[in-house]
C-alpha positions in Angstrom: 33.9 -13.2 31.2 35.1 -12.8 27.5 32.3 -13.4 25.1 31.9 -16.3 22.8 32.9 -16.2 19.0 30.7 -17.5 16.6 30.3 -18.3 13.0 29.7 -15.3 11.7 32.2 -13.6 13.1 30.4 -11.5 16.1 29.6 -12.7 19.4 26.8 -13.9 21.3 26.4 -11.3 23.9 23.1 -10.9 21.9 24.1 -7.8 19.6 22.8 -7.6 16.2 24.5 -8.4 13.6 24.2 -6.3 10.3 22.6 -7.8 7.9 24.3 -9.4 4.7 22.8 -8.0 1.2 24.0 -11.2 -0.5 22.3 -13.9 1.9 19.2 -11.4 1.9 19.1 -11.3 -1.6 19.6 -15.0 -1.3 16.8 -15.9 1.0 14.4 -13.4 -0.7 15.2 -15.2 -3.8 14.2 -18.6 -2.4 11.5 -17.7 -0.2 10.0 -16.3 -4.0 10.8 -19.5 -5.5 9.3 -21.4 -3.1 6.2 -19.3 -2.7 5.8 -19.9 -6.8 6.0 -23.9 -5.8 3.5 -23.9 -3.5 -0.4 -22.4 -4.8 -1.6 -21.8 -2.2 0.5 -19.0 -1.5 0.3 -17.9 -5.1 -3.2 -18.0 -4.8 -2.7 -15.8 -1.5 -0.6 -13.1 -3.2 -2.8 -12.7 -5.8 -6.1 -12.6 -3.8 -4.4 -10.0 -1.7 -3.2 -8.2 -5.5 -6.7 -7.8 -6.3 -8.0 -7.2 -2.7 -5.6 -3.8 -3.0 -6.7 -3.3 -6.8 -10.4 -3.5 -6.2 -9.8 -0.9 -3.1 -8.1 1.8 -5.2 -10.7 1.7 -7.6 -13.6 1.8 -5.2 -11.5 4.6 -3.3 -10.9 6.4 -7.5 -14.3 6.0 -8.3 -15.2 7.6 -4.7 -13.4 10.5 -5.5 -14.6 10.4 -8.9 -18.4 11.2 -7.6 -17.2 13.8 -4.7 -15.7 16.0 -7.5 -18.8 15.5 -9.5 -21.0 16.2 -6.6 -19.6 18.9 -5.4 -19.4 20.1 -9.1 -22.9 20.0 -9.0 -23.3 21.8 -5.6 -21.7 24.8 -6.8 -23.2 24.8 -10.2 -26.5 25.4 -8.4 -25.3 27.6 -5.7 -24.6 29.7 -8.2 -27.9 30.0 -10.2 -29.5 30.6 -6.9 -27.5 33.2 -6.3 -27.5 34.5 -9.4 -31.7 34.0 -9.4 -31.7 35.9 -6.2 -29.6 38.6 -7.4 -31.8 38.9 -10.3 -34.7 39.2 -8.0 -33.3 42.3 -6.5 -32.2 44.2 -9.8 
């Protein structure tokens, strides 16, 4: 059975056809234009924006106290030791 042509050129035994660059560019373009007419996806995009923001602050300032913590630890790790030492001179 020879397989059907279609539009696009390929056939529909149900391969995959490469995607175009042009008509991606082209869809992205209006699926962006039509997200920016419509608020409530705007309103979507930029809860999710500061969703991420807020998270890698939260995550920063995280990190920000282990170093300083862990600063600390060794900071006094050290005068014992060094107390100890001392004890033994």
């Amino acid at each position: 059975m020879e397989p059907k042509n279609t539009p696009n050129g390929g056939n529909d035994n149900h391969s995959q056809q490469p995607a175009d660059p042009v008509q991606t560019a082209i869809n992205t373009g209006q699926n962006t234009a039509t997200s920016a007419e419509q608020p409530e996806k705007r309103g979507n995009a930029a809860s999710r924006f500061a969703s991420e923001m807020a998270d890698a602050a939260k995550s920063e300032v995280s990190r920000s106290i282990n170093r300083q913590v862990n600063s600390t630890k060794r900071g006094i790790k050290r005068q014992i030791t060094s107390f100890i030492r001392g004890l033994f001179r």
